[in-house]
N, C-alpha and C positions, 0 to 999 in steps of 0.2 A: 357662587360668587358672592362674596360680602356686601352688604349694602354700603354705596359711597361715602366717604367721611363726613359729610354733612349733612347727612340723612342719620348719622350712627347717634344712639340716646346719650352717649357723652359726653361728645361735643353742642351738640343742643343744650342739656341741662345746665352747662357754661356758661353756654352766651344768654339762657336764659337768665341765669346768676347775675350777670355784668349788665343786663341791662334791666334788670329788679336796683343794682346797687347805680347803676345813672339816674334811674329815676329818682331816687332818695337824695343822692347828689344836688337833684336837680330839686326836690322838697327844699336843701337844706339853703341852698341858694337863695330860694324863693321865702327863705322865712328871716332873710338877712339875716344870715351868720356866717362867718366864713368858714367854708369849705374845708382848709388845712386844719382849722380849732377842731370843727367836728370833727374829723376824721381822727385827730389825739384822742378828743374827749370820748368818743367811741370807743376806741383801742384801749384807753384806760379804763374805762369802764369793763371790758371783758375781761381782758388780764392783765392791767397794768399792775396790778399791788394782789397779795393776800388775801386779803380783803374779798375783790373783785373776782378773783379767779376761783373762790370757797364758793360764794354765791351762784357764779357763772355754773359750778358742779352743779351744786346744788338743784336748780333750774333744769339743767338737764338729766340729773337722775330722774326727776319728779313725771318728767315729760317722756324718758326710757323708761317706765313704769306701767303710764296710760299705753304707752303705743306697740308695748309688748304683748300687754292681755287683748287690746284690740287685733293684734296680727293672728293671735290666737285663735281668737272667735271667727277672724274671715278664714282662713283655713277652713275652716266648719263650715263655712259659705255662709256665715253670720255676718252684720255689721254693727258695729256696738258705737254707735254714738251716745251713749249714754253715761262716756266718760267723769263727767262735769257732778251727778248725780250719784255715783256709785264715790268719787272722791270724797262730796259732801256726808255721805253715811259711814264712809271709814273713819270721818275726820270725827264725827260728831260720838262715835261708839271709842273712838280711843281718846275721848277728850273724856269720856264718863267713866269708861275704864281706869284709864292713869287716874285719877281725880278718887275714884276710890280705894286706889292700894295704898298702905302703910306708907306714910311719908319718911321712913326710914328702908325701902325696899331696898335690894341691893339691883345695879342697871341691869346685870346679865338675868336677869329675873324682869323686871318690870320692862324693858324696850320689847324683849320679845311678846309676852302680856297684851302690852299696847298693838303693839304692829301685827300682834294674829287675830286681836277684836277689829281692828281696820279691815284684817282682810277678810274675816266670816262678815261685816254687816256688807263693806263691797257686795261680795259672793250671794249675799239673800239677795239684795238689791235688786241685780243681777237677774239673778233666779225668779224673779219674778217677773220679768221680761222674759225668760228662758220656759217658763210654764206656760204663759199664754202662748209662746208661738210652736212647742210641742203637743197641746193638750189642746189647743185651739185654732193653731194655724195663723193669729193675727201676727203684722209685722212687727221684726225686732226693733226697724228701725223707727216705730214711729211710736211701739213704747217703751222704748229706751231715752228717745227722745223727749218725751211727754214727763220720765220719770225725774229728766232733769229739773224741773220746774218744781216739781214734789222737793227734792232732795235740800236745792238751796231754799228754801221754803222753810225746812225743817229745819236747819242751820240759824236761820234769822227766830226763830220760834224760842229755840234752846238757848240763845245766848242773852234773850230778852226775858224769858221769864226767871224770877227767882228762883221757883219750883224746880227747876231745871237744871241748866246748868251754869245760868248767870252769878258770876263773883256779889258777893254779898257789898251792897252798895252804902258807902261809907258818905259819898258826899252826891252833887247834883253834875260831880266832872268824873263819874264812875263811867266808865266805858262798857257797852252793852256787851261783855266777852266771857270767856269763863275763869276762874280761876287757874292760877298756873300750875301746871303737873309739877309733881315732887319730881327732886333729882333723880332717881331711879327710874323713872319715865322719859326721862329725858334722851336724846337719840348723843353718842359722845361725838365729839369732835376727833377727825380724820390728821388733821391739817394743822394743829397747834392751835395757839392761844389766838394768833393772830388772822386765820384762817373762820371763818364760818362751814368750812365741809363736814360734812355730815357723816354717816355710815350709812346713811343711802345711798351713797354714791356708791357704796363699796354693794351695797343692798342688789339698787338695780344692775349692776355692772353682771352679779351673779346670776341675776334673774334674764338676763338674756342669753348669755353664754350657755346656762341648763337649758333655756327654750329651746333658741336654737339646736342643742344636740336633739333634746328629746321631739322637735318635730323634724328635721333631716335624718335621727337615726333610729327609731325604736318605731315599733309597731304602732305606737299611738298618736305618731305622726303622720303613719302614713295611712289609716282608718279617718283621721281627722280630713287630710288632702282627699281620698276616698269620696269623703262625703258632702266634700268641699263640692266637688266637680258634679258629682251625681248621685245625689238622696234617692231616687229609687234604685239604682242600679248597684249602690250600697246596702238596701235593705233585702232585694234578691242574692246577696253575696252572704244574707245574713249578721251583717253589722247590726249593733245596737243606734240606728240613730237617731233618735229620740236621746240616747244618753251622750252620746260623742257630743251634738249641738248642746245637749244643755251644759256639759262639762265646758265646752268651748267658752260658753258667752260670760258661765259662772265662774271658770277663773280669770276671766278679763275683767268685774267685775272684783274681784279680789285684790286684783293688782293694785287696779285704781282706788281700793280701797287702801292697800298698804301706804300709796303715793298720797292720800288724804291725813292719815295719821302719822307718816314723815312731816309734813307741812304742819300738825299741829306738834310735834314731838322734836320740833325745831324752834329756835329763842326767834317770838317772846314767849314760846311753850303755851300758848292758850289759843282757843276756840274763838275765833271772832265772824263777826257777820264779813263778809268777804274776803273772808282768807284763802280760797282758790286761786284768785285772780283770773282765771279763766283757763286754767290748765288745764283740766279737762277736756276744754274743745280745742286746745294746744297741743295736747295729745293725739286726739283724731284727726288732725293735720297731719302729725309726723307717723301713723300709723298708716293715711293713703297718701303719703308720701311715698314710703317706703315701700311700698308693696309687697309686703311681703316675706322682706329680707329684713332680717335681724341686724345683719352689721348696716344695712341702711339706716335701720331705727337707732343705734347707736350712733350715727353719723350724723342724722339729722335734726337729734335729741342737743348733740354737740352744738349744733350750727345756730340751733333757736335756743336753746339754754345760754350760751355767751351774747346773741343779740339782744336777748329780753334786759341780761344786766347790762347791755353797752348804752342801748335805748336811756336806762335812768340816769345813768353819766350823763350822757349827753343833753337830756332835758335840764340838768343841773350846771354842769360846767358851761356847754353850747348856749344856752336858751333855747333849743330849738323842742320844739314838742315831741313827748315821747311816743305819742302816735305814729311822728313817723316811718320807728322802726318797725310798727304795727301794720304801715300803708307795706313798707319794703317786703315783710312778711306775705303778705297775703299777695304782693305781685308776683312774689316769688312762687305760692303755690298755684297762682293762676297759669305762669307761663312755662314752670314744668310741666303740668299737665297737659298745656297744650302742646312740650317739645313729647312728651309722652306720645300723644294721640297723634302726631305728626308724623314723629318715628316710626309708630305701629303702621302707619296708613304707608307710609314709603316703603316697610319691608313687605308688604304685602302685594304693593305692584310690581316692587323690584325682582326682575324675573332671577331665578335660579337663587334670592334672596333666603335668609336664615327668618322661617318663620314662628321657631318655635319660641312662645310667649308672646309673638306679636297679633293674635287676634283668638276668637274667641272657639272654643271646642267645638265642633262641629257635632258630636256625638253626646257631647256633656251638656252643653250651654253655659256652660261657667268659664270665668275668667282666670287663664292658667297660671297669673300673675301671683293666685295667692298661693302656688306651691312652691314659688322660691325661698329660697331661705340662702 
């Protein structure tokens, strides 16, 4: 017997929706601006214009990028929070790259250049979280996490020193960034003149659609999910896992690296000290969002790719701070998780209930949520 409709993860993840977006209603009230303005100035800010809708992509390829190579690595029974860290290395090797090729490159030659140096420094990055926790057992998740701190480190290093890759400083209002990649480095526009969309959009769109097959359809999906569930009971079957895990976290790692050198291979085309903006850990959002599933991470990549650009509308046109699309966000991922953990606990009492993905293997110890796709 199915579990009741308001028990089902559906309709929860809804109401959790509608009342993330009352609460921000209720921000937006409380910062005296009216309600109907913001609600325009939002909407136009997602897709009201060209413009907004190029960016709105934009944003969400960047954030489909993070949360694809993250679904990848938990698959492995990995967690790669080290999104933020593995962007900054992509960004900073394809700002040295582009910056060294002939500024007469031709693009089909220089974007690819750029975007596979993004995704080999990602992938060391990566890999060197991926070695201590094969070679030594220590957690992914805390240096991956540690590695972020290295990475944006080394970002503000390189755009500040000359020696590096600071633009050569003409006056005392020279911005601490690097100089801008030649045309050939450049990522083309999707979307026309008037459009800012990128060919990441078209980049990540592909990068999930491949994922998705190859881990629902091909043997390397299902060694990964394998190992996901049970690392010994994998390595008496004779898998390699030592290599599955590192392949896992080191192309999540890559990705995040490609989605750093999109960001720099996108106008104003340069390296600057804070050019992530925090996508990285925006990404590991929509990757345990998602759980798992590829067309979620498409979905949810959507959902916070247009609220990121509705947010700057609104703190422009509204007056209303753009934190609070930030507050709305982060309600949002508090009160799925709890329609999440809700859902899972009521299939689990509800007798003759569907319990498959609603709690943890009993055989495995691992959470079957990362074998969806």
């Amino acid at each position: 017997m199915p579990a009741p409709p308001l028990r089902h993860p559906l309709p929860i993840a809804v109401l959790a929706g509608l009342l993330a977006a009352a609460i921000g209603m209720a921000l937006v009230i409380a910062a005296g601006a009216d309600p109907v303005a913001a609600w325009a100035a939002l909407e136009e800010g997602m897709f009201g214009s060209p413009y907004a809708l190029g960016s709105s992509l934009n944003s969400a390829a960047v954030l489909a990028l993070i949360a694809t190579g993250f679904t990848v690595a938990h698959r492995a029974g990995l967690v790669n929070v080290g999104g933020e860290g593995q962007l900054c290395a992509g960004g900073i090797a394809a700002a040295a790259t582009g910056l060294a090729l002939p500024a007469g490159i031709p693009t089909v030659i220089g974007v690819p250049v750029t975007l596979a140096a993004g995704f080999l420094a990602g992938a060391l990055w990566a890999g060197i979280a991926a070695w201590l926790k094969t070679a030594r057992g220590t957690s992914e998740v805390i240096t991956t996490l540690l590695l972020n701190f290295i990475g944006t480190g080394l970002v503000s290093v390189a755009v500040h020193e000359a020696a590096l890759l600071r633009q050569p400083v003409t006056s005392s209002e020279t911005l601490p960034q690097s100089a801008p990649l030649p045309v050939g480095a450049q990522l083309p526009l999707i979307g026309g003149v008037e459009s800012p969309a990128t060919a990441v959009v078209v980049i990540a769109a592909v990068a999930v659609v491949v994922t998705g097959v190859v881990l629902r359809h091909t043997p390397v999906g299902l060694r990964l999910k394998s190992v996901g569930h049970s690392p010994a009971a994998s390595a008496r079957l004779g898998l390699p896992v030592a290599r599955l895990e590192t392949g896992g976290l080191t192309f999540a790692g890559g990705l995040a690296g490609v989605a750093g050198a999109a960001l720099v291979a996108t106008a104003p085309y340069v390296l600057a000290e804070h050019f992530s903006s925090g996508y990285g850990f925006s990404g590991l959002v929509v990757g345990l969002l998602a759980r798992g599933s590829l067309t979620a991470v498409a979905a949810t990549s959507l959902l916070f790719g247009f609220l990121t650009s509705g947010g700057i509308n609104l703190q422009l046109a509204a007056e209303v701070p753009a934190s609070s699309v930030q507050i709305v966000q982060s309600l949002l991922v508090l009160f799925i998780a709890a329609a999440m953990l809700w859902s899972n606990h009521a299939g689990n009492k509800h007798p003759g209930g569907n319990h498959t993905g609603s709690h943890t293997d009993s055989h495995t110890g691992s959470d079957p949520t990362r074998s969806t796709s």
